[in-house]
C-alpha positions as CSV (number, residue, x, y, z in Angstrom):
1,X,49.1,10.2,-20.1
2,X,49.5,11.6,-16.3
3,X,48.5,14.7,-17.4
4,X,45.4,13.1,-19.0
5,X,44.6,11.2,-15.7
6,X,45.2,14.3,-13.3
7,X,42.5,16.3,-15.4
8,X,40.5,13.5,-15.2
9,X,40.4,13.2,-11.9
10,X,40.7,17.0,-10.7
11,X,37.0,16.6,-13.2
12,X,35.7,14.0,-11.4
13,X,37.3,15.0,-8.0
14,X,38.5,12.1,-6.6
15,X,39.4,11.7,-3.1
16,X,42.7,13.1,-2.7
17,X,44.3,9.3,-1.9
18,X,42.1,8.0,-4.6
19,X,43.3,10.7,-7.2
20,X,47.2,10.0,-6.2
21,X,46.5,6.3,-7.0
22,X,44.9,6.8,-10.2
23,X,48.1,9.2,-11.4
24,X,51.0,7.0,-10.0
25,X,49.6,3.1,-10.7
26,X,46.5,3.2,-12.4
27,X,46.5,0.7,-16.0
28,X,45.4,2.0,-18.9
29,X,43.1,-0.3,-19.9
30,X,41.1,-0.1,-16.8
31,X,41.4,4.0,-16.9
32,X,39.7,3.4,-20.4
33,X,37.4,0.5,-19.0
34,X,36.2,3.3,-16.5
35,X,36.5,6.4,-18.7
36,X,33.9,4.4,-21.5
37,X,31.8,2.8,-18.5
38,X,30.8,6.9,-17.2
39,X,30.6,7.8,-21.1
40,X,27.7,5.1,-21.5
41,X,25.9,6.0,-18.3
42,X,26.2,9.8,-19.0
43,X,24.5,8.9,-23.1
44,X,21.7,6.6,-21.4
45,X,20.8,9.5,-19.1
46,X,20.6,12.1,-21.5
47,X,18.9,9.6,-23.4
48,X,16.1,8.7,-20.7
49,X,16.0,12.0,-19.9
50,X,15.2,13.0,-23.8
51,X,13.1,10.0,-24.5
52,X,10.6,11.0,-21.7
53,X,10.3,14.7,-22.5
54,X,9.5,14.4,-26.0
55,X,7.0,11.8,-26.1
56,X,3.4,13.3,-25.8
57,X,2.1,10.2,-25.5
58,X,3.4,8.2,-22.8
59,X,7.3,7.5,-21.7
60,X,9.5,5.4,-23.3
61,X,12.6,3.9,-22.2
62,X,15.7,3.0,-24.2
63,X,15.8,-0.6,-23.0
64,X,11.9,-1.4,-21.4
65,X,10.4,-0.1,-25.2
66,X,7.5,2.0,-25.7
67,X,4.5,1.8,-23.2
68,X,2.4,4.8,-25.2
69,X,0.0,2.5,-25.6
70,X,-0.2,1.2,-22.0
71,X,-1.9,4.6,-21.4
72,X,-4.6,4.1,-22.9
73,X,-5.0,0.1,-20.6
74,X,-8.5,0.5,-18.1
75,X,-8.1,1.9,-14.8
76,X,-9.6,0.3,-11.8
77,X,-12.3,3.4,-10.6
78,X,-13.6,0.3,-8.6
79,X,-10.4,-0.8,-7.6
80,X,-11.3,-2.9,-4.2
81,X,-9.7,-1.7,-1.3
82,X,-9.2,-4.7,0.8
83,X,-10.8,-4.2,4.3
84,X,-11.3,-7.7,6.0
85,X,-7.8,-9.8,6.4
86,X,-10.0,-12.7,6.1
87,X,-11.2,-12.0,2.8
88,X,-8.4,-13.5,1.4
89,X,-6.4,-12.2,-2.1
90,X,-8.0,-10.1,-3.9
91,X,-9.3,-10.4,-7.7
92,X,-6.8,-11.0,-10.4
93,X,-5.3,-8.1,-12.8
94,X,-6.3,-9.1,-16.8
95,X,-3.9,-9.5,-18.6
96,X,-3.7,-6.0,-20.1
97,X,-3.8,-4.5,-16.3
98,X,-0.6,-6.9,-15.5
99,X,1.3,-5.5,-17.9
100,X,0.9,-2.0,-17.3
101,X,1.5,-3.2,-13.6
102,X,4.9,-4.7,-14.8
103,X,5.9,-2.2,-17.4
104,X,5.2,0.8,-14.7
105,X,7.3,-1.0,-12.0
106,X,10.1,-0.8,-14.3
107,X,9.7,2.6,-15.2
108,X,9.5,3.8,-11.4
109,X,12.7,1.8,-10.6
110,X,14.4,2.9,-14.0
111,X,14.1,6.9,-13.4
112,X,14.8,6.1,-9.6
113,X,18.4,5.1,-10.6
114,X,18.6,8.1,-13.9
115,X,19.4,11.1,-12.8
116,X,15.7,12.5,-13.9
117,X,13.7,14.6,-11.0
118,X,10.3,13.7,-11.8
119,X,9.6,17.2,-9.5
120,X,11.1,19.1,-12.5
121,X,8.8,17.4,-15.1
122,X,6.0,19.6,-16.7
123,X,2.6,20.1,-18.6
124,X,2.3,16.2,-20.3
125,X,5.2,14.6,-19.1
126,X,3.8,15.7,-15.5
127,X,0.5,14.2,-16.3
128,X,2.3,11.4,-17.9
129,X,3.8,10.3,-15.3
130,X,2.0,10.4,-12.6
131,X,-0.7,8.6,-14.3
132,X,1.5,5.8,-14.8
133,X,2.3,5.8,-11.2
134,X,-0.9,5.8,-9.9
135,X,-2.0,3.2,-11.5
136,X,0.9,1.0,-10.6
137,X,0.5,1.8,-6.8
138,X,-2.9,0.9,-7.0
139,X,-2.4,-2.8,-9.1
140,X,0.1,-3.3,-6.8
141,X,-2.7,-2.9,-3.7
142,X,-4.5,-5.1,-5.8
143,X,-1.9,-7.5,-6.3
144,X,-1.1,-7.2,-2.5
145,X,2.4,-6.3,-3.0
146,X,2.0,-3.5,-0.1
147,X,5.3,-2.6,-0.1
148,X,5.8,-1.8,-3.6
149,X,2.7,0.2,-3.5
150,X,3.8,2.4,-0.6
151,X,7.4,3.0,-2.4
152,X,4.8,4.2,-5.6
153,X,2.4,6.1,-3.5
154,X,4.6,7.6,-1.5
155,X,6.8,8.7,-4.4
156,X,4.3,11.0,-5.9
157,X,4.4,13.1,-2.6
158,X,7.3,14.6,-4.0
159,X,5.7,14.8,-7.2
160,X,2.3,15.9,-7.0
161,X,0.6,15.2,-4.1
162,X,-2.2,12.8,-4.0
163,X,-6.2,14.2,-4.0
164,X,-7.1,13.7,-0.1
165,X,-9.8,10.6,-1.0
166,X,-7.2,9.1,-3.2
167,X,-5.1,8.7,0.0
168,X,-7.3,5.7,1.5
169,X,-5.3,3.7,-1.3
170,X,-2.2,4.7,0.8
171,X,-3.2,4.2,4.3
172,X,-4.4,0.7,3.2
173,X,-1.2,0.0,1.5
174,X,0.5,1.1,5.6
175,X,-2.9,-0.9,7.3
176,X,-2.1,-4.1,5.4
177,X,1.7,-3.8,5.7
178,X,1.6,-3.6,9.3
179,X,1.0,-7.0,9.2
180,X,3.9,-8.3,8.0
181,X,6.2,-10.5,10.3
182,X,9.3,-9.0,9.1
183,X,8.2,-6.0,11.3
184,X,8.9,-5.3,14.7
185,X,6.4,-4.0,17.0
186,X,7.9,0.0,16.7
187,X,8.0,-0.4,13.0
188,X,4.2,-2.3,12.8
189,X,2.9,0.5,15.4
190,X,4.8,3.6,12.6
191,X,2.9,1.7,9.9
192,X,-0.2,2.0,11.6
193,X,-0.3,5.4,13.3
194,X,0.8,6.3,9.2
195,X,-2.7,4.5,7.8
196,X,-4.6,6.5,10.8
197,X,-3.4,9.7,9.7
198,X,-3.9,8.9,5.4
199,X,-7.6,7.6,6.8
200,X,-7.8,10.6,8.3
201,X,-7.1,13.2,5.6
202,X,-9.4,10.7,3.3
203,X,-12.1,11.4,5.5
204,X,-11.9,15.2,5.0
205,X,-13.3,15.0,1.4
206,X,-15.0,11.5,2.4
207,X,-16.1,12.1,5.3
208,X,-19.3,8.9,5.0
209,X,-17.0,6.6,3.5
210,X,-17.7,3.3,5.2
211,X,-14.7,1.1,3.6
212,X,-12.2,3.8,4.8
213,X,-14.4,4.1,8.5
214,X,-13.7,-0.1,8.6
215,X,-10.2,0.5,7.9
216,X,-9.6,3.4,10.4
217,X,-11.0,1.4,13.3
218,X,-9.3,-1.8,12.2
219,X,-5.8,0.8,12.2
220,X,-7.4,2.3,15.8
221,X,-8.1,-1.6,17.4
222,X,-4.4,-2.8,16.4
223,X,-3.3,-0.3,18.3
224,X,-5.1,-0.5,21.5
225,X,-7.2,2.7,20.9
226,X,-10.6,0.6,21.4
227,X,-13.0,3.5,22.4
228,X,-11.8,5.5,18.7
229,X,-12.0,2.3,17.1
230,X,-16.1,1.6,18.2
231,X,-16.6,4.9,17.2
232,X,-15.5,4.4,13.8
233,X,-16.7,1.1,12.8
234,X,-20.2,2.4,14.2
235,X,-20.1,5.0,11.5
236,X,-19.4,2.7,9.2
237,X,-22.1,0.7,9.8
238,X,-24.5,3.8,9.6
239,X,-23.3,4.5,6.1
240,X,-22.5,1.3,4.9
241,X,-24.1,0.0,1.7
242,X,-24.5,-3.5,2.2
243,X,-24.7,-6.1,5.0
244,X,-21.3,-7.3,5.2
245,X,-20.0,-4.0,6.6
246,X,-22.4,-4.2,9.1
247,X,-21.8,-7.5,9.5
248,X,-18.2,-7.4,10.1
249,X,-18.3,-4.1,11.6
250,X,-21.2,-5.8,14.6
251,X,-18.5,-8.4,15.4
252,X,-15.4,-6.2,15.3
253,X,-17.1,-4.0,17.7
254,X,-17.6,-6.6,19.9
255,X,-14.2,-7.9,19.8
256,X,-13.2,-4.7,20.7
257,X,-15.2,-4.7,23.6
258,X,-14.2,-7.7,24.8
259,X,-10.5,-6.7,24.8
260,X,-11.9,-4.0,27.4
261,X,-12.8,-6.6,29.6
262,X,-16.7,-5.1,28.5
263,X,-18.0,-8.6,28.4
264,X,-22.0,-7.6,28.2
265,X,-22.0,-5.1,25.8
266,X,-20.1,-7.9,23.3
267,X,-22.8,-9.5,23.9
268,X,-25.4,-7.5,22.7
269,X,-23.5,-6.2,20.1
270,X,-23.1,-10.0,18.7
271,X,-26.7,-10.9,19.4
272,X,-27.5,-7.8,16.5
273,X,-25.6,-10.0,13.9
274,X,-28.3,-12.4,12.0
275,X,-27.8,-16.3,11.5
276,X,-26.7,-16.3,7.8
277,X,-24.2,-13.2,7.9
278,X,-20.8,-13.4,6.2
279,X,-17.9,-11.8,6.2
280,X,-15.6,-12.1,3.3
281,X,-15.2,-16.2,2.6
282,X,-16.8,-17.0,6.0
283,X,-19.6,-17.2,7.8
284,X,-19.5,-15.2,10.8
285,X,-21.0,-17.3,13.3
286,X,-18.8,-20.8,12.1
287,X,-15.7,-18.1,12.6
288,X,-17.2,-17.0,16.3
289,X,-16.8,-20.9,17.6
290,X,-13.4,-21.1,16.8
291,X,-11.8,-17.2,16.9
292,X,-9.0,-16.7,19.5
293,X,-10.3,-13.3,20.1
294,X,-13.7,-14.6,21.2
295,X,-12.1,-16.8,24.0
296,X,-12.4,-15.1,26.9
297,X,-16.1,-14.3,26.3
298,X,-16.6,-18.1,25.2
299,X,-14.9,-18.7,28.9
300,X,-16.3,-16.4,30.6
301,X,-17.8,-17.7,33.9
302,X,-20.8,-14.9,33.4
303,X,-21.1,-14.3,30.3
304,X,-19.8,-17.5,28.6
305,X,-22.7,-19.8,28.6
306,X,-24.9,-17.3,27.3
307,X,-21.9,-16.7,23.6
308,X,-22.4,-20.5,23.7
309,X,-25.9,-21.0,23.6
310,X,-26.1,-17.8,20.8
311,X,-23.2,-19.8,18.7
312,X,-25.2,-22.8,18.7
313,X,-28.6,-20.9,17.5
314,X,-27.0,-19.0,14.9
315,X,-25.0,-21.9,13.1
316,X,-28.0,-24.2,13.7
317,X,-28.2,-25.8,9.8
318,X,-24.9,-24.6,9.0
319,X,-22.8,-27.5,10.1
């Protein structure tokens, strides 16, 4: 039996104090208890590992089931990508999307803990997977879990990097993330200078994108880069589609401006916004009478009575 246990752990290399335990006091029962507990882990692997080359069709994992046919559920080409914080959550995932969404979560945390490289994955496993991860990453933006989708996104860096246009999904993922109050201010600021740069390569292949121009001056505004930030969101508004990105983008820029103390040119920049203009769930001028950010113009001992007077034309009827 010692001789058994010193092989074993010369195999496994133990610590050298860990190794002299095991030969002088370890019980056999929990020798065997550990022997049968690296047996079963070593079969599931091989297992996994098996199950996910030889399947044509999709992976499969010996406990989550098949998910061949999960393949085959709708992508989003139209997924939203959220751009207004005010917009609130974003549509729901039918049921068919939701579970693909759960089914790929637990595949990307099942071969994170195997001992599979999903770099050393070929031909249609390749292609298998990283379908099923990008389509994960991007319910998960959808579902607003932002987290989750960066952890996806981000994983198939290592994989096969992600198209440049497909990387707005990514910096929106950082953008949106930003926000969250279990950040601190160096972590927040990381998360944004991160969506800059992904906006920034989107824009290479994108370069008239207005969604991903919002998003990159929203990124530039949070952190104090005001001047980049009016650039952007003017760009946007040249190649937007539809009103409410010019909308938004019109008070944006004046909010900007206001936080450079450039209290006339909000001004004019708010008087270009017509009466019934929304922006996500709101109308824009009911927001302008109470918004924080539009306080010192609202104050303003120049400049305020004129905001005032415009407020109380625009919402005129809208009470």
């Amino acid at each position: 039996m010692t001789t058994l246990v010193s092989a074993l752990t010369k195999l496994i290399r133990f610590p050298d104090a860990i190794a002299n335990y095991f030969i002088a006091d370890v019980h056999v029962g929990m020798l065997f208890i550990i022997t049968v507990s690296a047996a079963v882990f070593a079969v599931y692997t091989d297992d996994l590992i098996k199950r996910i080359k030889k399947l044509p069709g999709g992976i499969e994992l010996s406990t989550g089931g098949g998910i061949a046919d999960l393949l085959s559920a709708p992508a989003l080409p139209t997924l939203p990508v959220p751009a207004l914080p005010e917009e609130g959550a974003q549509p729901a995932l039918t049921p068919l999307e939701e579970r693909y969404y759960e089914k790929g979560v637990q595949i990307f945390w099942q071969l994170e803990l195997s001992a599979l490289d999903p770099s050393k994955l070929e031909g249609r496993e390749r292609a298998n997977y990283v379908e099923v991860i990008v389509k994960t990453g991007k319910y998960a933006l959808a579902k607003e879990d932002f987290f989750k989708a960066i952890d996806l996104l981000k994983k198939l860096e290592e994989v096969q990097p992600l198209p440049k246009r497909e990387l707005r999904f990514l910096g929106t993922a950082y953008l949106w993330a930003s926000g969250n109050p279990t950040l601190d201010e160096k972590q927040k600021r990381n998360y944004l200078l991160e969506a800059v740069r992904l906006y920034e390569l989107a824009l290479q292949e994108e370069k008239y994108d207005p969604d991903v121009l919002y998003n990159l001056a929203w990124a530039y505004d949070e952190l104090g880069l005001y001047d980049e930030a009016i650039a952007a969101y003017r760009k946007a508004i040249i190649t937007g589609r539809h009103l409410e990105v010019f909308a938004g983008a019109m008070y944006n820029i004046a909010v900007s401006l206001i936080k450079k103390n450039a209290f006339s040119e909000a001004l004019q920049e708010l008087e270009k916004i017509p009466a019934g203009a929304t922006w996500g769930r709101d109308k824009i001028w009911k927001l302008a009478k109470t918004d924080t950010d539009m306080v010192p113009l609202r104050d303003h001992p120049e400049y305020g009575e004129a905001f005032r007077n415009l407020v109380r034309a625009r919402t005129l009827g809208l009470e």
